[in-house]
C-alpha positions as CSV (number, residue, x, y, z in Angstrom):
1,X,14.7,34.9,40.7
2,X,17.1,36.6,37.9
3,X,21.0,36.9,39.2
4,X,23.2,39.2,37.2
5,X,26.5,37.7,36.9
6,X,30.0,38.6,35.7
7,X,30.9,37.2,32.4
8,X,33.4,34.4,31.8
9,X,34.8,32.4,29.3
10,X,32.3,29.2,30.2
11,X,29.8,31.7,29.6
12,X,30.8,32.5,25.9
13,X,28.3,29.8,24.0
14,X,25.3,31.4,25.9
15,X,25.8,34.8,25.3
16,X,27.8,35.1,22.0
17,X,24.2,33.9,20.1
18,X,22.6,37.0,21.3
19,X,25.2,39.5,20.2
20,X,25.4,37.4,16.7
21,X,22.0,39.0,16.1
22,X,22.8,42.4,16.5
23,X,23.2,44.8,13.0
24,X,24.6,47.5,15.2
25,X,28.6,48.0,14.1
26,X,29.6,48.7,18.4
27,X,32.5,47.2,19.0
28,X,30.0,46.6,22.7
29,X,28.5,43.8,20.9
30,X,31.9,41.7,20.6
31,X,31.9,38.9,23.4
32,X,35.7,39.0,23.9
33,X,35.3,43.2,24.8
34,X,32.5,42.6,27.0
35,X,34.6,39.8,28.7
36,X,37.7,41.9,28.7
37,X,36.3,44.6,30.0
38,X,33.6,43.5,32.6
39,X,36.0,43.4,35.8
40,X,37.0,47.6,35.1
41,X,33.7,48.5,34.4
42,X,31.5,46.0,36.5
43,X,29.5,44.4,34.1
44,X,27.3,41.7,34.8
45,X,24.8,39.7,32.6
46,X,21.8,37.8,32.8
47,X,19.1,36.0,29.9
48,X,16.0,37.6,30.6
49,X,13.1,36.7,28.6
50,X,15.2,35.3,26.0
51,X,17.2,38.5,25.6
52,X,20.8,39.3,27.0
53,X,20.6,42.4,29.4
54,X,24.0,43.9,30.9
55,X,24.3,45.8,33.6
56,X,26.7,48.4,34.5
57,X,28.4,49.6,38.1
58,X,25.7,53.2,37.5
59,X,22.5,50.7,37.9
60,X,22.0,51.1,33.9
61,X,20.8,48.1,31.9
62,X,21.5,47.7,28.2
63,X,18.8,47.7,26.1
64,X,17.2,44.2,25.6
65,X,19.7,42.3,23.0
66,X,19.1,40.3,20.6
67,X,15.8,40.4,21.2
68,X,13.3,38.6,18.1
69,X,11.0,40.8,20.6
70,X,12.4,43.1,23.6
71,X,9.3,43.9,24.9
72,X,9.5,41.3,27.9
73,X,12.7,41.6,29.0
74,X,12.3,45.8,29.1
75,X,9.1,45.3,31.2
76,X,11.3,43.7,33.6
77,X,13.8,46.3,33.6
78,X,10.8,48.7,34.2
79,X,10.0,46.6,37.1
80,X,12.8,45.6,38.7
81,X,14.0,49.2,38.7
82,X,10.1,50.1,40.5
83,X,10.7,47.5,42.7
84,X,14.4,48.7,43.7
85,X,13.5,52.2,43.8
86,X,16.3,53.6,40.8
87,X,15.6,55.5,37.9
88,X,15.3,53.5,34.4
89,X,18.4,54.2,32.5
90,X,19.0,52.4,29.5
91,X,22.1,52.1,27.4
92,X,20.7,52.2,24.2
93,X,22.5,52.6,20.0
94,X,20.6,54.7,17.6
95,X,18.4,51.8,16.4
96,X,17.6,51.1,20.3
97,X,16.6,54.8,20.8
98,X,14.3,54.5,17.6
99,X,12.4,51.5,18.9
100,X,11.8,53.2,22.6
101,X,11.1,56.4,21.2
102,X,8.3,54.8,18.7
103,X,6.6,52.8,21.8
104,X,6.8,55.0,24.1
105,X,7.1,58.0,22.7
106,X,7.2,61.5,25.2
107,X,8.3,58.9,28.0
108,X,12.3,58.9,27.4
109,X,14.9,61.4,26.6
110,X,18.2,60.3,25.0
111,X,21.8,61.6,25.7
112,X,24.8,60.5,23.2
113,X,27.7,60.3,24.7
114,X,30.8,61.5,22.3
115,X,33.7,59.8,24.3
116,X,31.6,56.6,24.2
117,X,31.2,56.5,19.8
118,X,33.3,54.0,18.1
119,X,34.6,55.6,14.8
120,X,34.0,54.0,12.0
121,X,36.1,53.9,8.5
122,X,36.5,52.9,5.0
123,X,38.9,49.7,5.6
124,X,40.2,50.6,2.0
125,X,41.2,53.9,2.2
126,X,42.9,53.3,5.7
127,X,44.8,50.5,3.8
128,X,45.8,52.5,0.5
129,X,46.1,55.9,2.3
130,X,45.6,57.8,-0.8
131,X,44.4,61.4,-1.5
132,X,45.6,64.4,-0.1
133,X,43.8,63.9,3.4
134,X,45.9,61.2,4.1
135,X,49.2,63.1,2.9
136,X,50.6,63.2,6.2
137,X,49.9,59.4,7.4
138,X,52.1,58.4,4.2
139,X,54.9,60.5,5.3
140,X,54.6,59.0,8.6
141,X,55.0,55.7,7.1
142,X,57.6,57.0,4.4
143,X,59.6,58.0,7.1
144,X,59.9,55.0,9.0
145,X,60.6,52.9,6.3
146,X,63.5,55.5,5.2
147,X,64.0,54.9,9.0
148,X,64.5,51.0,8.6
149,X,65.0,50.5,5.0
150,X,64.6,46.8,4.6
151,X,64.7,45.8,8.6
152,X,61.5,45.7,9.5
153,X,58.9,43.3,9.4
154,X,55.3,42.4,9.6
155,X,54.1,39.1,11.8
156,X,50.8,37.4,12.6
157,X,51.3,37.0,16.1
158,X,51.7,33.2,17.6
159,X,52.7,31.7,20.4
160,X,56.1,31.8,19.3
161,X,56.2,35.4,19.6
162,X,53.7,36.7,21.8
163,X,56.5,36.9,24.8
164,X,57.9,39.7,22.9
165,X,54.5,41.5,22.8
166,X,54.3,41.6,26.5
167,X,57.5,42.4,26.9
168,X,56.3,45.3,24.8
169,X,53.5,46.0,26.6
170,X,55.6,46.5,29.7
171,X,57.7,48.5,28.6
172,X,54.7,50.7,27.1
173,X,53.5,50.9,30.6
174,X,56.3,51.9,32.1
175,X,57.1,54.5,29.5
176,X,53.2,55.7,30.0
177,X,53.9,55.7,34.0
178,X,50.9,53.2,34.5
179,X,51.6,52.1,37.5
180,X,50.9,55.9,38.7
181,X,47.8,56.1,36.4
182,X,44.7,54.0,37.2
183,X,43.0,54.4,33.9
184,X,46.4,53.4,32.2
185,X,46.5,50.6,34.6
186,X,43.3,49.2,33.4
187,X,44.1,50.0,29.8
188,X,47.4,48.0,30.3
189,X,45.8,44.7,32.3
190,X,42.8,44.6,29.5
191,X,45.6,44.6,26.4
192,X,47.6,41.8,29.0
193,X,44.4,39.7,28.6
194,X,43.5,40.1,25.0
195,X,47.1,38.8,24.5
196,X,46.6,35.9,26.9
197,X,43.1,34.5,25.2
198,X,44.3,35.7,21.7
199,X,43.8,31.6,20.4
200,X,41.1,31.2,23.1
201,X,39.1,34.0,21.7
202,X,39.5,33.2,18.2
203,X,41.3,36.6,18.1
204,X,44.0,37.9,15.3
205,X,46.9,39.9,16.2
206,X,50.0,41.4,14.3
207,X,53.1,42.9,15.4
208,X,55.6,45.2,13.8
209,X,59.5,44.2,14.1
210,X,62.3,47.5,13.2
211,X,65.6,46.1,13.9
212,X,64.6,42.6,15.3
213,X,62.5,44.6,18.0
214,X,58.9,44.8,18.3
215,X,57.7,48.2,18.2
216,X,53.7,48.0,17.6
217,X,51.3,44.7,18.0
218,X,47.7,45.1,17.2
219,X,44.8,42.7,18.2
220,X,41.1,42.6,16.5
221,X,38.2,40.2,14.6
222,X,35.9,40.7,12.6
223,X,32.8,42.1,14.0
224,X,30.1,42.0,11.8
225,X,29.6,40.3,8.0
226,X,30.7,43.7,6.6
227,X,33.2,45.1,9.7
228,X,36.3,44.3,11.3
229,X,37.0,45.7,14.7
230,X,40.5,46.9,16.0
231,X,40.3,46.1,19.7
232,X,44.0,46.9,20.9
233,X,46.7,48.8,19.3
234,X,50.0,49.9,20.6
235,X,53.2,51.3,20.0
236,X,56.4,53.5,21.0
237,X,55.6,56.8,20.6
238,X,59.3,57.5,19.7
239,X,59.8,54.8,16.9
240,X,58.4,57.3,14.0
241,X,55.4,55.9,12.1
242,X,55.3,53.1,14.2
243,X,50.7,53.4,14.9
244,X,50.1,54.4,10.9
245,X,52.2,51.5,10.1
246,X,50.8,48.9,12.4
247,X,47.7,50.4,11.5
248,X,47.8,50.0,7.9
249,X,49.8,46.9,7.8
250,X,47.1,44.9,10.4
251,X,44.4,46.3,8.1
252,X,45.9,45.0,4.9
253,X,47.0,41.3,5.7
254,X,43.8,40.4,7.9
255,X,40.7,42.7,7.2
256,X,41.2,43.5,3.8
257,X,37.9,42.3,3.3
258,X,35.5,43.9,4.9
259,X,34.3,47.4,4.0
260,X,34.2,49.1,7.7
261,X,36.9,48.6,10.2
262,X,35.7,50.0,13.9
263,X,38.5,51.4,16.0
264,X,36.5,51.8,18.8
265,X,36.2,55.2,21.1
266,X,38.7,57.8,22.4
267,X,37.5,57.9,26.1
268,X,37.4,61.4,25.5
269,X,41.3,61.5,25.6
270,X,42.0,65.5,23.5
271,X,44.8,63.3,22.3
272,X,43.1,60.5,20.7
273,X,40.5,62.0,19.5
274,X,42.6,64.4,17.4
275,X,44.7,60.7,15.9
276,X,41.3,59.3,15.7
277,X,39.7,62.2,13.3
278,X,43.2,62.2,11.4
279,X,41.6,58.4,9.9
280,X,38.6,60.5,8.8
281,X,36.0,58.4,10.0
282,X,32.7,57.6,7.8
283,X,30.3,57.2,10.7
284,X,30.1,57.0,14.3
285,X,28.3,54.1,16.2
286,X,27.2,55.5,19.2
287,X,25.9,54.7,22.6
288,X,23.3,57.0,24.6
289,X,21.8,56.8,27.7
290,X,17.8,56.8,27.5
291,X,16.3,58.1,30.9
292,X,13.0,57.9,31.9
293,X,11.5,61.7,32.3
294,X,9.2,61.6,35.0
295,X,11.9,60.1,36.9
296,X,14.5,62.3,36.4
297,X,12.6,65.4,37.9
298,X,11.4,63.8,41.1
């Protein structure tokens, strides 16, 4: 018998293989998100004919991953679902939908959901900022240098000074009224962890000093052979050209590298979404829901 469980860190050396495998640029496919963010979102996992298969608090299952051959492990999901009496909903990338479109074609329909697409960018042009699109991200930055002149400071974060990034944090929440706001809540507790298992996680985080106070810290790692992935960002709204400056600074001294950085989804926050498309992303990875038809109309 299969058991879905939640994911922990013991768990890390048998799942991490399977999302090693994966091409896809989701930032879904990084073991320390998926860890992160299980508890909020109720995420459970189980190795089902050799394939990793997460499921979610709606009854969806992810789409067989890293699969050499997912054809097993989705005729489960077809019976288990059969034998529980819920629709098939899968949560399924573009490449997923092709595959289950191709094999069984006229069965599914697919749904893309916009809050749930990472944006996707040049690393290089959000490093160098340059061109007239990105006019008004350099006077954020000119400004807050103007601001500081030459008291301010980029730092890898350490253990020396990661007390000063939750101190941060909590005062971020409190200005954001998080203790009012559940989603904010979560938000707050997931960015608390990430800063915990930074070294645990293999993670890389940076922090922004103006005046001997830290104003922005930033957490990611690379992703993929050819993308880095920005998995927490935050900063005082009122320190001016504090997020372009974290941004760009992270981005220079750690993923300089790679040619894509993913900054993940907006949630479908109006806010972030308008920040996000300021970066003028390249591409989108997204994430759909594939449902079975017959199913849906009973």
């Amino acid at each position: 018998m299969i058991t879905f469980k939640q994911p922990t860190l013991e768990d890390r050396p048998q799942i991490e293989p399977y999302l090693k495998k994966v091409i896809d640029r989701s930032c879904r496919f990084s073991f320390a998100n998926m860890l992160l963010w299980s508890e909020a979102y109720q995420m459970k996992f189980a190795i089902i004919e050799d394939s990793l298969v997460v499921s979610s608090e709606r009854k969806e299952f992810t789409f067989p991953i890293g699969a050499d051959d997912p054809e097993p492990a989705l005729r489960w999901i077809f019976h288990y679902c059969e034998e529980e009496g819920i629709p098939v909903r899968l949560i399924v990338s573009e490449g997923d939908w092709a595959y289950l479109d191709a094999h069984y074609p006229g069965q599914f329909t697919v749904e893309y959901s916009r809050d749930d697409a990472d944006y996707i960018y040049e690393t290089k042009k959000l490093i160098e900022l340059t061109g007239k699109k990105y006019h008004g991200k350099r006077n954020h930055i000119n400004k807050f240098k103007s601001i500081f002149g030459d008291d301010w400071s980029y730092e890898p974060i350490t253990a020396e000074n990661k007390g000063e990034c939750f101190a941060m944090l909590d005062q971020w929440a409190e200005q954001n009224e998080a203790d009012s706001d559940r989603n904010k809540a979560i938000e707050v507790g997931v960015a608390r962890q990430f800063l915990e298992l930074l070294e645990t996680l293999n993670l890389q985080g940076g922090l922004l000093r103006a005046k001997g106070r830290v104003v922005a810290f930033t957490i990611g790692e690379p992703l993929r052979k050819d993308t880095y992935v920005v998995h927490i960002e935050k900063a005082f709204a009122e320190v001016d050209g504090a997020y372009p400056m974290i941004n760009q600074q992270f981005l220079a001294h750690v993923a300089g590298g790679y040619q894509y950085v993913n900054r993940e989804e907006d949630t479908g926050s109006e806010g972030l979404r308008k920040a996000k498309m300021s970066y003028r992303p390249v591409m989108f990875a997204q994430t759909g829901t594939a449902r079975r038809i017959q199913e849906e109309h009973k």
